[in-house]
VOSETI-897791 format. One record per atom (N, C-alpha, C): atom name; z, x, y. Coordinates in nm, 4 decimals. Last residue first. Example, Ala and Ser with C-alpha at 12.3 -4.5 7.8 and 13.67 -1.06 7.14 Angstrom:
BEGIN
+-------+----------+----------+----------+
! atomo !       zz !       xx !       yy !
+-------+----------+----------+----------+
!     N !   0.7080 !   1.2850 !  -0.2250 !
!    CA !   0.7140 !   1.3670 !  -0.1060 !
!     C !   0.7870 !   1.2900 !   0.0030 !
!     N !   0.7800 !   1.3190 !  -0.5690 !
!    CA !   0.7800 !   1.2300 !  -0.4500 !
!     C !   0.7800 !   1.3200 !  -0.3300 !
+-------+----------+----------+----------+
This chain:
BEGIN
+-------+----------+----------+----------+
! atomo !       zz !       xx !       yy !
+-------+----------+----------+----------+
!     N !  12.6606 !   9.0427 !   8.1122 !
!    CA !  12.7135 !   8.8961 !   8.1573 !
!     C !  12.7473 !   8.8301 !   8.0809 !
!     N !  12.6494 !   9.4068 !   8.2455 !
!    CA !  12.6762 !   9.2894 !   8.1340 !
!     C !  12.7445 !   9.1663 !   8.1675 !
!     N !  12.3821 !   9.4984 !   8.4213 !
!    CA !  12.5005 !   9.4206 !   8.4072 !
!     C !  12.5496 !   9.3398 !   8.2862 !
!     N !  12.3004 !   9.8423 !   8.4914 !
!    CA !  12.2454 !   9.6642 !   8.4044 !
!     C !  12.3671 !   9.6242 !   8.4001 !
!     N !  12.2084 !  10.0952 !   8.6861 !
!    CA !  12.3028 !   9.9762 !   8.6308 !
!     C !  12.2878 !   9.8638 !   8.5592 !
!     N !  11.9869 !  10.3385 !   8.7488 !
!    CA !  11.9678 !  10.1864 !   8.7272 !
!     C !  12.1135 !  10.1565 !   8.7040 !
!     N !  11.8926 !  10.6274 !   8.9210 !
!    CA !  11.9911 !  10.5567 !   8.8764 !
!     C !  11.9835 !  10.4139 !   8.8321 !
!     N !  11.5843 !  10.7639 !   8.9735 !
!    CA !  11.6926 !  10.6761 !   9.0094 !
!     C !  11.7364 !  10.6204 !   8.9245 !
!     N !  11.3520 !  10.9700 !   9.1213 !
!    CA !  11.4491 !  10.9791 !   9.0041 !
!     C !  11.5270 !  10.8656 !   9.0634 !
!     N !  11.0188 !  10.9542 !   9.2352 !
!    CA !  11.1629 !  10.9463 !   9.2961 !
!     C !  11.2340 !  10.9729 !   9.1155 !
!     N !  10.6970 !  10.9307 !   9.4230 !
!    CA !  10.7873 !  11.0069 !   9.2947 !
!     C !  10.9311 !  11.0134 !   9.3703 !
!     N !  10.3846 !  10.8763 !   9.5383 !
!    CA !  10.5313 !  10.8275 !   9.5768 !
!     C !  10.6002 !  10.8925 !   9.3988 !
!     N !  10.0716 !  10.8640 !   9.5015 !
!    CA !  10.1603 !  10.8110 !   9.6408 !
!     C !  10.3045 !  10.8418 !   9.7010 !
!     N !   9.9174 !  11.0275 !   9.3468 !
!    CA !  10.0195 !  11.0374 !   9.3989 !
!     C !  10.0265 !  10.9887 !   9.4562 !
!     N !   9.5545 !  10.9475 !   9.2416 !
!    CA !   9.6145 !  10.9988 !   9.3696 !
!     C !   9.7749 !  10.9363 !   9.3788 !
!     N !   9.3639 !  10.7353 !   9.1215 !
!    CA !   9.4090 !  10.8998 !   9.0608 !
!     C !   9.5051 !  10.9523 !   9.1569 !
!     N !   9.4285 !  10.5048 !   9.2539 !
!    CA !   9.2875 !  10.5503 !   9.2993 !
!     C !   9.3203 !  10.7216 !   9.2153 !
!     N !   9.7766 !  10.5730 !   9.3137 !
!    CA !   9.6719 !  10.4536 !   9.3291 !
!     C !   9.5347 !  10.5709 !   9.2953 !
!     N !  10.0887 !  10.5592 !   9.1506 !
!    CA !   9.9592 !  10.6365 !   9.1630 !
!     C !   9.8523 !  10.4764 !   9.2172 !
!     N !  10.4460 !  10.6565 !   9.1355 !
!    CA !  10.3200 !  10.5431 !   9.1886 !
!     C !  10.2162 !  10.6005 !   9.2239 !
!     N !  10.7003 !  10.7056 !   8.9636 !
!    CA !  10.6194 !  10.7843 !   8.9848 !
!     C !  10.4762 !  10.6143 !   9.0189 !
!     N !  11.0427 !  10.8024 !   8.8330 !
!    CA !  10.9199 !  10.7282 !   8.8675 !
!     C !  10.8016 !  10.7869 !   8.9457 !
!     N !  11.3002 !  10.8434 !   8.5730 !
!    CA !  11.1774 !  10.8819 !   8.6878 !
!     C !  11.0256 !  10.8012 !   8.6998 !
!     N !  11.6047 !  10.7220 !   8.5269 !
!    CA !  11.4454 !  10.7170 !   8.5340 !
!     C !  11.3765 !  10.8195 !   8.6030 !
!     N !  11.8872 !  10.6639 !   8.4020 !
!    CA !  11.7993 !  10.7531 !   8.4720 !
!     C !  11.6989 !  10.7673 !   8.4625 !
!     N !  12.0751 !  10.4017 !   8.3125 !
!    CA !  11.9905 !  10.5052 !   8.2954 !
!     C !  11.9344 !  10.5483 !   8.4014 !
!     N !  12.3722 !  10.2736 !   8.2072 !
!    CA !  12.2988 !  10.3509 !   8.2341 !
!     C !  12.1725 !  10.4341 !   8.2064 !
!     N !  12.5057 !  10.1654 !   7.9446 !
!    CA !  12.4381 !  10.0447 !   8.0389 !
!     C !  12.3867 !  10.1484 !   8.1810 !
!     N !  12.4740 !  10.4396 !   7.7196 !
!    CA !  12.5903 !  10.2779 !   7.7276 !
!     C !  12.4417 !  10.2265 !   7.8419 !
!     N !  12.2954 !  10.6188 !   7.9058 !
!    CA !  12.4467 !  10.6046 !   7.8272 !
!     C !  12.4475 !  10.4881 !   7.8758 !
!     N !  11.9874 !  10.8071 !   7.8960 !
!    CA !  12.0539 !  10.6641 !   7.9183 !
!     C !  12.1715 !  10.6604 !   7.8269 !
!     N !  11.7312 !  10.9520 !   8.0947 !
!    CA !  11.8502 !  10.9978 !   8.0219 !
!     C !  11.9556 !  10.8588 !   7.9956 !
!     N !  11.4830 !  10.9070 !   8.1237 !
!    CA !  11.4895 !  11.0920 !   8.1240 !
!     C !  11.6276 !  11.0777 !   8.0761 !
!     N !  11.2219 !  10.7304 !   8.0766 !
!    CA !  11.4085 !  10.6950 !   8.0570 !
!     C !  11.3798 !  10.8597 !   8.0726 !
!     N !  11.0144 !  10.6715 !   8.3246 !
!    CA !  11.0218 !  10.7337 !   8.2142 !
!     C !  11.1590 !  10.7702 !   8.2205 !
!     N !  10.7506 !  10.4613 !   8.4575 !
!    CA !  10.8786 !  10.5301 !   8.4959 !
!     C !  10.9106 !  10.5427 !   8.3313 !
!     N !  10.4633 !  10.4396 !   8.6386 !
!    CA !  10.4755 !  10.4625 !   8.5727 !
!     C !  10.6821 !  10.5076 !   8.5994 !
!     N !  10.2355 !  10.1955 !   8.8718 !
!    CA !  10.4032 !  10.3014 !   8.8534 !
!     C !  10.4321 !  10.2860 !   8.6945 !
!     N !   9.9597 !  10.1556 !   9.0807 !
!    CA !   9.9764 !  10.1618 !   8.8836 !
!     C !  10.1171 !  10.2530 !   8.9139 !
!     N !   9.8428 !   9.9070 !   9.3049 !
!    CA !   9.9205 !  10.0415 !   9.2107 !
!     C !   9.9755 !  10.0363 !   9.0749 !
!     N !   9.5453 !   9.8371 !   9.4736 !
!    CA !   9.6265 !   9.8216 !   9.3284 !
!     C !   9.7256 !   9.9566 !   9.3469 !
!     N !   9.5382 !   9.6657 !   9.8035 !
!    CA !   9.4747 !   9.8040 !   9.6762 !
!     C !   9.5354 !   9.7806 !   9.5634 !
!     N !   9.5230 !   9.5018 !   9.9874 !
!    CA !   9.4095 !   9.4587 !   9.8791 !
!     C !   9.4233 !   9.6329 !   9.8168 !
!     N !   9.7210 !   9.7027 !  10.2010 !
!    CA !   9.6520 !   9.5881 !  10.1356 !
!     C !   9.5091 !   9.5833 !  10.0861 !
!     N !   9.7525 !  10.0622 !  10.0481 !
!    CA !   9.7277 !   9.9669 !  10.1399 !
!     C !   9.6483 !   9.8180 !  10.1280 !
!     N !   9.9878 !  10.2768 !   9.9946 !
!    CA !   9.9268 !  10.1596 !   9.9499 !
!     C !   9.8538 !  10.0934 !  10.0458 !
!     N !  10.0860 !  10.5430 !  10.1703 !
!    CA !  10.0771 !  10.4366 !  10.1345 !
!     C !  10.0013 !  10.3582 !  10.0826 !
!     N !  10.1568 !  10.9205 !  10.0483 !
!    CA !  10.0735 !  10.7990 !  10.0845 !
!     C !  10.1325 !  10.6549 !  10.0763 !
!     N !  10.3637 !  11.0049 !   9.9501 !
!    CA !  10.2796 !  11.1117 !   9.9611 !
!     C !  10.1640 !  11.0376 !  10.0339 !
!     N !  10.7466 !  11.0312 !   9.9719 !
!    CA !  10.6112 !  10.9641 !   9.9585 !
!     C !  10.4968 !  11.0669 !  10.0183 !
!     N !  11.0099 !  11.1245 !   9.7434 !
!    CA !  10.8813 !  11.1433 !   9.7825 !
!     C !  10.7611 !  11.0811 !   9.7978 !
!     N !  11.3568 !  11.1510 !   9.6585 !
!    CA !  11.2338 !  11.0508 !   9.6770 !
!     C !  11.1302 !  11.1253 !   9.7679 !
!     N !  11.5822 !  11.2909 !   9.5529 !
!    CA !  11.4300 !  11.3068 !   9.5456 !
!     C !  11.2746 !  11.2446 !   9.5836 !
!     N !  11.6725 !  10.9978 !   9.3939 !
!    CA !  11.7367 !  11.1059 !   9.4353 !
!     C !  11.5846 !  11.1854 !   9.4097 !
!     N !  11.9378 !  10.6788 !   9.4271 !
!    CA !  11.7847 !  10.7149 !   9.4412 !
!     C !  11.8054 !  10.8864 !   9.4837 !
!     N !  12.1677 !  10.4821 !   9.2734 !
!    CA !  12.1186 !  10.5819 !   9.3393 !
!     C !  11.9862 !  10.6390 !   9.3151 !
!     N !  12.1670 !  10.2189 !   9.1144 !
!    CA !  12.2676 !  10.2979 !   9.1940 !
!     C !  12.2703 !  10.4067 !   9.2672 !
!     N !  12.0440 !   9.8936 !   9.1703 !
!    CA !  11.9969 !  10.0991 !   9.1852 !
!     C !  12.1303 !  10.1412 !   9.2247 !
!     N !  12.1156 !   9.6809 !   8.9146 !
!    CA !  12.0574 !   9.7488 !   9.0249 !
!     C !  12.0833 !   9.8459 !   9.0585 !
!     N !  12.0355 !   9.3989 !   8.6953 !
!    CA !  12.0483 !   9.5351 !   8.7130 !
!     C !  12.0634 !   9.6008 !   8.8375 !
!     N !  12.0710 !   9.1549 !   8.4701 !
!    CA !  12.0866 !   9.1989 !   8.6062 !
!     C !  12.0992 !   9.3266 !   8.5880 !
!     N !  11.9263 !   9.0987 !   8.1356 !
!    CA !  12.0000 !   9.1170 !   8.2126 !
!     C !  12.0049 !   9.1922 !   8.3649 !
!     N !  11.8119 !   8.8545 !   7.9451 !
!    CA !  11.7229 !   8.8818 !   8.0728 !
!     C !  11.8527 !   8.9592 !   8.1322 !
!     N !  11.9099 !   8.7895 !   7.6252 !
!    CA !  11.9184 !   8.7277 !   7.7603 !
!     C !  11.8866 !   8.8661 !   7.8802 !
!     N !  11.7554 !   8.8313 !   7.3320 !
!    CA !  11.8465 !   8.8464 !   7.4038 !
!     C !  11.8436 !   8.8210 !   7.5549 !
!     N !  11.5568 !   8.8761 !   7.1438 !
!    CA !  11.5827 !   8.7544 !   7.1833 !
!     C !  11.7640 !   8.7313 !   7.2273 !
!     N !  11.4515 !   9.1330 !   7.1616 !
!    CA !  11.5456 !   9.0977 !   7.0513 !
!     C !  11.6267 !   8.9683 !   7.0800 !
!     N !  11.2271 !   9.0747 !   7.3560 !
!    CA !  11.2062 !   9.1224 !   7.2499 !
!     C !  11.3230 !   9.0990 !   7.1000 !
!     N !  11.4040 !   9.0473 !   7.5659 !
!    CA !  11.3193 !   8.9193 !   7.5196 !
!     C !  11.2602 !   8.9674 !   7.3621 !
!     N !  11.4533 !   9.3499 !   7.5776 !
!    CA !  11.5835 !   9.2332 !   7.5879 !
!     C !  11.5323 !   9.1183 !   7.5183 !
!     N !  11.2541 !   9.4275 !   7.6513 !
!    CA !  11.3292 !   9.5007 !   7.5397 !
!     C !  11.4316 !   9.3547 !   7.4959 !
!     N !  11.1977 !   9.3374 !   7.8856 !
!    CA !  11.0788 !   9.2867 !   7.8069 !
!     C !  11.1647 !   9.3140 !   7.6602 !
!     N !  11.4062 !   9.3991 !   8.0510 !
!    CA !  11.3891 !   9.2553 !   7.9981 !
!     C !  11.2740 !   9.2504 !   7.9101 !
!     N !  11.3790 !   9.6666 !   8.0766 !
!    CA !  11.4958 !   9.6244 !   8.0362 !
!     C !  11.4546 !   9.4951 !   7.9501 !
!     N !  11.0956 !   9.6883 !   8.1776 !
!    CA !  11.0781 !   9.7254 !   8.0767 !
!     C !  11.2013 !   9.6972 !   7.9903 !
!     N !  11.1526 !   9.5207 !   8.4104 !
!    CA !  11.0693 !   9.4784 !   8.3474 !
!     C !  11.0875 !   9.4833 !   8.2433 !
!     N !  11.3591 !   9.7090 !   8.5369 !
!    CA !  11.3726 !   9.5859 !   8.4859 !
!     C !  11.3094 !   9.5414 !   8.4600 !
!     N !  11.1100 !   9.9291 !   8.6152 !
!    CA !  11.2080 !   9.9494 !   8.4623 !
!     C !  11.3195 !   9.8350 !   8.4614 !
!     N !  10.9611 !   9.7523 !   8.8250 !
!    CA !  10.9120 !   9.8853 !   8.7014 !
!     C !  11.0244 !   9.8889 !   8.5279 !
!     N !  11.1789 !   9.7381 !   8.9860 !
!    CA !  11.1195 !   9.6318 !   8.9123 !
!     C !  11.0676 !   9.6320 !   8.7884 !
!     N !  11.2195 !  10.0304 !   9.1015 !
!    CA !  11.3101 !   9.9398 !   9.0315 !
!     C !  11.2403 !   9.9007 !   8.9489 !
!     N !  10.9076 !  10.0704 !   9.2069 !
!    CA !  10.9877 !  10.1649 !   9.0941 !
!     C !  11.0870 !  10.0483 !   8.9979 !
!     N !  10.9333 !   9.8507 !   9.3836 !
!    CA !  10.8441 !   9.8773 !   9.2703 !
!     C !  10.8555 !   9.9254 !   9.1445 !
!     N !  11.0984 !   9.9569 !   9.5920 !
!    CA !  11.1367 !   9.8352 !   9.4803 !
!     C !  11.0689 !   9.8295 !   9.3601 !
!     N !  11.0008 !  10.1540 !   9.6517 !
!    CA !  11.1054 !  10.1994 !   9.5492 !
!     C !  11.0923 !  10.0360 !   9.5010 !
!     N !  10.7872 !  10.0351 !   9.7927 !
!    CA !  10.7607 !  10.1238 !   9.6802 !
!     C !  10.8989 !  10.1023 !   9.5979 !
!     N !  10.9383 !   9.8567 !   9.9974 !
!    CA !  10.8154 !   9.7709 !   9.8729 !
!     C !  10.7804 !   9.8794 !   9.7363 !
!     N !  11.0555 !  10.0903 !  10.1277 !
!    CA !  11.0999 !   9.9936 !  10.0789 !
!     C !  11.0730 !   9.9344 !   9.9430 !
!     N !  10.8436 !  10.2000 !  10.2436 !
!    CA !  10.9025 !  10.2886 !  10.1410 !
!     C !  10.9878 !  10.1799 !  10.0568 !
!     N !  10.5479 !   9.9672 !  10.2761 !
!    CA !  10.6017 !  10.1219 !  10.3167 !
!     C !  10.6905 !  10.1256 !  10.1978 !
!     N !  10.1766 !   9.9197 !  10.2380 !
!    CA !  10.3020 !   9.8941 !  10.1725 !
!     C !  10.3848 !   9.9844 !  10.2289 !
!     N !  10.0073 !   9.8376 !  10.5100 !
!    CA !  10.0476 !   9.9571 !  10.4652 !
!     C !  10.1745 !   9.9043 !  10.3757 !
!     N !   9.9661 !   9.7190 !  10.7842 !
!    CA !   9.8565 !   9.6856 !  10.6878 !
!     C !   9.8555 !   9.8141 !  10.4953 !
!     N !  10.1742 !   9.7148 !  10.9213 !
!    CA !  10.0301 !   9.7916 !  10.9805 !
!     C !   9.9386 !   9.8015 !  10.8801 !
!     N !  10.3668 !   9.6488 !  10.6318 !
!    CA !  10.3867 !   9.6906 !  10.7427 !
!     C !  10.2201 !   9.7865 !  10.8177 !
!     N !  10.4685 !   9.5014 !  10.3810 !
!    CA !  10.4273 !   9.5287 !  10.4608 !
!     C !  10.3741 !   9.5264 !  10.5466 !
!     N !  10.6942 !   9.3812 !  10.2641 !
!    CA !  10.7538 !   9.5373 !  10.3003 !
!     C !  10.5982 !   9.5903 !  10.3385 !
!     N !  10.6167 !   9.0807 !  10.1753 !
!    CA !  10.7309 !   9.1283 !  10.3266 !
!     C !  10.7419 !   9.2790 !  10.3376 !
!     N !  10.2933 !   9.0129 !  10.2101 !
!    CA !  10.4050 !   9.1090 !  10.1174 !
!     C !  10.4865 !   9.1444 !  10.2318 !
!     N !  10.0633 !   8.9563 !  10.3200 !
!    CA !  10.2075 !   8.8398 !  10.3132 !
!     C !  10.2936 !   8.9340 !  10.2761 !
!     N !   9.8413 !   9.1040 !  10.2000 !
!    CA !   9.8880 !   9.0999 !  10.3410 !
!     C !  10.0299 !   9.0548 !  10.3426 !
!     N !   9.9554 !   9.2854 !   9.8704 !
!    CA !   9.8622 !   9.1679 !   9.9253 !
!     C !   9.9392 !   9.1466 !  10.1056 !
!     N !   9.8903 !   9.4958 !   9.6619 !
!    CA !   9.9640 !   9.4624 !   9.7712 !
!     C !   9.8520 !   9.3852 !   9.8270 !
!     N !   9.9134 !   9.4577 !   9.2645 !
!    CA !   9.8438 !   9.4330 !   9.4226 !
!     C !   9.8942 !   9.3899 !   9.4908 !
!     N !  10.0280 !   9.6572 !   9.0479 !
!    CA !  10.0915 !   9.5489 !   9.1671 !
!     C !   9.9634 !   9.5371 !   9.2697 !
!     N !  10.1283 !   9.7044 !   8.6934 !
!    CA !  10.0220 !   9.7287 !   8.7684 !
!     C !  10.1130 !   9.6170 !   8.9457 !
!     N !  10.3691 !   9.9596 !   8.4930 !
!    CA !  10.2829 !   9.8231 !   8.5478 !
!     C !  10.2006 !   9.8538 !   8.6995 !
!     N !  10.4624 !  10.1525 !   8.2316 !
!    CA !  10.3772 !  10.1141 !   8.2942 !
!     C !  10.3323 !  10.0195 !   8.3648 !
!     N !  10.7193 !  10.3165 !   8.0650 !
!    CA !  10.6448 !  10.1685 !   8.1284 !
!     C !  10.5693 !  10.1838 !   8.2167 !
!     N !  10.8580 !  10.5251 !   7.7981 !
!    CA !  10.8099 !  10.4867 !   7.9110 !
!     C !  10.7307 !  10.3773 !   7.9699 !
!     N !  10.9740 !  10.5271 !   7.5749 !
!    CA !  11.0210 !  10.6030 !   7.6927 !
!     C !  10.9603 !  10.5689 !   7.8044 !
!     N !  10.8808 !  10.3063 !   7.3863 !
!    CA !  11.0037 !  10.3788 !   7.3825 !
!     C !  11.0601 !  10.4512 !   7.5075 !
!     N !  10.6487 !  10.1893 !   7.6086 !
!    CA !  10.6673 !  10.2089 !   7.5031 !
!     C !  10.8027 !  10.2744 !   7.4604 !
!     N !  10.4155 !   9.9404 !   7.7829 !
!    CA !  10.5878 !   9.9770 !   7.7182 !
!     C !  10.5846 !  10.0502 !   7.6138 !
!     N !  10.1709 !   9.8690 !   7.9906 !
!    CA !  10.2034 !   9.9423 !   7.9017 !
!     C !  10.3573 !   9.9809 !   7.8654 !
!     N !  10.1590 !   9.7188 !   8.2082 !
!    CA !  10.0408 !   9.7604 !   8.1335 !
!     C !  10.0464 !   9.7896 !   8.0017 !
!     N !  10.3105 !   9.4296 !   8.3606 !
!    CA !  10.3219 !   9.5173 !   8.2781 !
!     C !  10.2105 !   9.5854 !   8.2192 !
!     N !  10.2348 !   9.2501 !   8.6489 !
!    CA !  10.2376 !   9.2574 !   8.5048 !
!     C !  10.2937 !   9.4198 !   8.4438 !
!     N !  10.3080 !   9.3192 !   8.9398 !
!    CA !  10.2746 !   9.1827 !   8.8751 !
!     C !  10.2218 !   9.1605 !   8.7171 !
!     N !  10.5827 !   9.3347 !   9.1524 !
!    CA !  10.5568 !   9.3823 !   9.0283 !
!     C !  10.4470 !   9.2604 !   8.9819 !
!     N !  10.7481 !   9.2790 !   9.2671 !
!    CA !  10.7267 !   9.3728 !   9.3756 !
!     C !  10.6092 !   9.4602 !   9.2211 !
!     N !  10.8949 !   8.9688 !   9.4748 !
!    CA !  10.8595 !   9.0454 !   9.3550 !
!     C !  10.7783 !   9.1569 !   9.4110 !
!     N !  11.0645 !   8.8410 !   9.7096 !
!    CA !  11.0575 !   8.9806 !   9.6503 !
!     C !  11.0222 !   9.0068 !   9.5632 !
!     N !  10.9893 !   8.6010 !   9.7288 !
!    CA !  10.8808 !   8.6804 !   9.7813 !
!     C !  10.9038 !   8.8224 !   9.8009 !
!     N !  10.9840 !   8.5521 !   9.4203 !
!    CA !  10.9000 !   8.5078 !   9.5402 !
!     C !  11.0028 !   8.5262 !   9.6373 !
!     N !  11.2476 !   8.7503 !   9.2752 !
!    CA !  11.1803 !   8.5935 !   9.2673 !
!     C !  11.0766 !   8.6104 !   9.4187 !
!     N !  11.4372 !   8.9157 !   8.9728 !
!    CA !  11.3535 !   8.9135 !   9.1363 !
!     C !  11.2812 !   8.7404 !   9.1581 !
!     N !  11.4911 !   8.9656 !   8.7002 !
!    CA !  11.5414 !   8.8614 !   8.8091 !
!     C !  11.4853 !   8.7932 !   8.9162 !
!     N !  11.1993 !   8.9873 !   8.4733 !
!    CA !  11.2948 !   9.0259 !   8.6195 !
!     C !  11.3400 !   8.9869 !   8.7032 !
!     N !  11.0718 !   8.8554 !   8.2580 !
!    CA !  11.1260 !   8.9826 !   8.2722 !
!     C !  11.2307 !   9.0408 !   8.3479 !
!     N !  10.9652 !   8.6068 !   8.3829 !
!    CA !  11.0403 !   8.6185 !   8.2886 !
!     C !  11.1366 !   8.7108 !   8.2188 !
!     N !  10.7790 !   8.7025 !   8.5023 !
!    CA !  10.8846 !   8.6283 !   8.5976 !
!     C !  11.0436 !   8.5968 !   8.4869 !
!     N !  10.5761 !   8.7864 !   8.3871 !
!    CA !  10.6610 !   8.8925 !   8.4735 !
!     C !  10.8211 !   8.8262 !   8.4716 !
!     N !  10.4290 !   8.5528 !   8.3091 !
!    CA !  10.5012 !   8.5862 !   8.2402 !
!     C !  10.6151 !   8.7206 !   8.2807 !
!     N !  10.2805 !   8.5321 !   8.5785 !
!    CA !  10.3928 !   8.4164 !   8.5762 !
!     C !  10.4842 !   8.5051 !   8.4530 !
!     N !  10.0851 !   8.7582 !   8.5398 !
!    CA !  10.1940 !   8.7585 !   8.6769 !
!     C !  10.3008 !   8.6251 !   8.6444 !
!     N !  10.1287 !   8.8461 !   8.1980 !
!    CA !  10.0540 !   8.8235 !   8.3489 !
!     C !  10.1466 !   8.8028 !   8.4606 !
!     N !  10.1040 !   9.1744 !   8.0121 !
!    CA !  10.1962 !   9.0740 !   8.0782 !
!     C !  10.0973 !   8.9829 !   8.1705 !
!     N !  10.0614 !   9.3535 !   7.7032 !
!    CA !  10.0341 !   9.3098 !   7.8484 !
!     C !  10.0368 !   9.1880 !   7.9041 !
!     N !  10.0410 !   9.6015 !   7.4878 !
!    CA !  10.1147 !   9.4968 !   7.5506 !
!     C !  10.0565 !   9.4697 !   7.6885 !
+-------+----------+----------+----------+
Protein backbone atom coordinates (compact mmCIF):
# COMPACT_ATOMS: atom_id res chain seq x y z
CA UNK A 1 0.00 0.00 0.00
CA UNK A 2 0.93 3.44 -0.59
CA UNK A 3 -0.54 6.78 -0.26
CA UNK A 4 0.45 10.30 -1.77
CA UNK A 5 0.38 13.49 -0.04
CA UNK A 6 -3.22 14.73 -1.50
CA UNK A 7 -4.61 11.10 -1.01
CA UNK A 8 -3.43 11.44 2.97
CA UNK A 9 -5.94 14.13 3.07
CA UNK A 10 -8.45 11.76 2.76
CA UNK A 11 -7.43 9.66 5.68
CA UNK A 12 -7.13 12.42 8.40
CA UNK A 13 -9.07 15.11 9.58
CA UNK A 14 -6.04 17.36 10.05
CA UNK A 15 -5.70 20.09 7.33
CA UNK A 16 -2.83 22.59 6.08
CA UNK A 17 -0.88 23.60 8.08
CA UNK A 18 -1.34 20.98 10.69
CA UNK A 19 -0.68 18.02 8.73
CA UNK A 20 2.01 16.25 10.19
CA UNK A 21 1.98 13.19 7.82
CA UNK A 22 2.59 12.81 4.11
CA UNK A 23 1.75 9.31 2.92
CA UNK A 24 1.43 6.06 4.30
CA UNK A 25 4.20 3.27 3.62
CA UNK A 26 2.87 0.48 4.95
CA UNK A 27 -0.69 -0.91 6.85
CA UNK A 28 -1.06 -3.92 8.06
CA UNK A 29 -3.35 -5.59 10.83
CA UNK A 30 -1.15 -4.27 13.68
CA UNK A 31 0.82 -1.99 12.44
CA UNK A 32 1.45 1.45 10.12
CA UNK A 33 3.93 2.90 8.74
CA UNK A 34 4.29 6.54 7.19
CA UNK A 35 6.76 8.67 5.80
CA UNK A 36 6.96 13.03 6.60
CA UNK A 37 9.36 15.58 5.28
CA UNK A 38 9.98 18.39 7.61
CA UNK A 39 9.97 21.22 5.59
CA UNK A 40 11.12 25.05 6.94
CA UNK A 41 7.27 26.54 7.06
CA UNK A 42 6.24 23.58 9.34
CA UNK A 43 4.65 25.47 12.32
CA UNK A 44 6.33 22.98 15.12
CA UNK A 45 9.48 24.09 13.67
CA UNK A 46 11.71 25.47 15.62
CA UNK A 47 15.93 26.58 15.02
CA UNK A 48 15.59 24.61 12.07
CA UNK A 49 14.51 21.42 14.21
CA UNK A 50 11.05 19.56 14.21
CA UNK A 51 10.40 19.73 18.19
CA UNK A 52 8.15 17.59 20.49
CA UNK A 53 4.94 18.89 19.49
CA UNK A 54 5.25 18.20 15.39
CA UNK A 55 6.60 14.60 16.67
CA UNK A 56 3.75 13.37 18.81
CA UNK A 57 1.47 14.87 16.28
CA UNK A 58 3.11 12.66 13.91
CA UNK A 59 2.66 9.72 16.05
CA UNK A 60 -1.18 10.72 16.29
CA UNK A 61 -1.67 11.31 12.55
CA UNK A 62 0.32 7.98 12.14
CA UNK A 63 -2.64 5.89 13.47
CA UNK A 64 -5.58 8.25 12.14
CA UNK A 65 -4.30 7.46 8.97
CA UNK A 66 -4.27 3.86 9.63
CA UNK A 67 -8.17 4.43 11.39
CA UNK A 68 -9.27 6.09 8.08
CA UNK A 69 -7.48 4.08 5.60
CA UNK A 70 -9.47 0.89 7.55
CA UNK A 71 -12.54 2.99 7.52
CA UNK A 72 -12.28 3.96 3.49
CA UNK A 73 -11.51 0.51 3.09
CA UNK A 74 -15.07 -0.71 4.25
CA UNK A 75 -16.48 2.33 2.69
CA UNK A 76 -17.19 3.85 5.82
CA UNK A 77 -16.89 7.51 6.88
CA UNK A 78 -13.36 9.07 7.93
CA UNK A 79 -13.82 9.14 11.80
CA UNK A 80 -12.51 12.00 14.45
CA UNK A 81 -10.16 10.97 16.90
CA UNK A 82 -7.94 12.35 19.63
CA UNK A 83 -5.14 11.67 22.25
CA UNK A 84 -6.25 10.85 25.32
CA UNK A 85 -3.14 10.34 26.88
CA UNK A 86 0.51 10.16 26.10
CA UNK A 87 2.75 7.89 28.42
CA UNK A 88 6.54 7.42 28.30
CA UNK A 89 7.37 9.78 25.87
CA UNK A 90 10.98 9.84 24.71
CA UNK A 91 12.93 12.07 22.51
CA UNK A 92 16.23 10.99 21.45
CA UNK A 93 16.83 13.59 18.55
CA UNK A 94 15.26 16.03 16.32
CA UNK A 95 14.34 15.93 12.79
CA UNK A 96 15.73 18.41 11.00
CA UNK A 97 14.48 20.44 7.95
CA UNK A 98 14.71 18.84 4.55
CA UNK A 99 15.04 15.29 6.49
CA UNK A 100 12.54 12.45 6.18
CA UNK A 101 10.84 10.49 9.03
CA UNK A 102 9.66 7.17 8.90
CA UNK A 103 6.89 6.49 12.38
CA UNK A 104 5.97 3.33 12.81
CA UNK A 105 2.85 2.65 15.47
CA UNK A 106 1.58 -0.69 16.62
CA UNK A 107 -2.25 -1.46 18.15
CA UNK A 108 -0.70 -3.06 21.60
CA UNK A 109 -4.37 -3.08 22.81
CA UNK A 110 -7.98 -1.90 21.42
CA UNK A 111 -11.69 -1.99 23.10
CA UNK A 112 -14.78 -0.87 21.40
CA UNK A 113 -13.46 2.88 20.11
CA UNK A 114 -10.11 2.66 22.08
CA UNK A 115 -6.73 2.05 21.44
CA UNK A 116 -3.33 1.96 22.62
CA UNK A 117 -0.50 2.39 20.41
CA UNK A 118 3.00 2.51 20.47
CA UNK A 119 4.99 4.64 18.53
CA UNK A 120 8.07 5.05 17.50
CA UNK A 121 10.06 7.83 14.82
CA UNK A 122 13.21 6.80 13.10
CA UNK A 123 15.23 8.96 10.73
CA UNK A 124 18.57 7.86 8.87
CA UNK A 125 18.34 4.03 11.04
CA UNK A 126 18.47 6.20 14.21
CA UNK A 127 15.62 6.56 17.11
CA UNK A 128 14.42 9.93 17.41
CA UNK A 129 11.35 9.62 19.59
CA UNK A 130 9.09 6.50 21.28
CA UNK A 131 5.88 7.16 23.21
CA UNK A 132 2.63 4.80 24.06
CA UNK A 133 -0.70 6.74 23.56
CA UNK A 134 -4.14 6.56 24.09
CA UNK A 135 -6.34 7.38 20.85
CA UNK A 136 -10.35 8.03 21.14
CA UNK A 137 -12.32 7.86 17.78
CA UNK A 138 -15.46 9.46 17.74
CA UNK A 139 -18.57 8.08 16.87
CA UNK A 140 -20.66 10.50 14.54
Amino acid sequence: MNSTALEILSYIPQRPPFVMIDRIISSGEKTTKSLFKITADNIFVDGGMLKEPGMVENIAQTAAARAGFIAREENKPVRLGFIGGIRNLEIFGYPEVNSEIETEITIENQVFDVSVISGKITSNDSILATCEMKIFIINQ
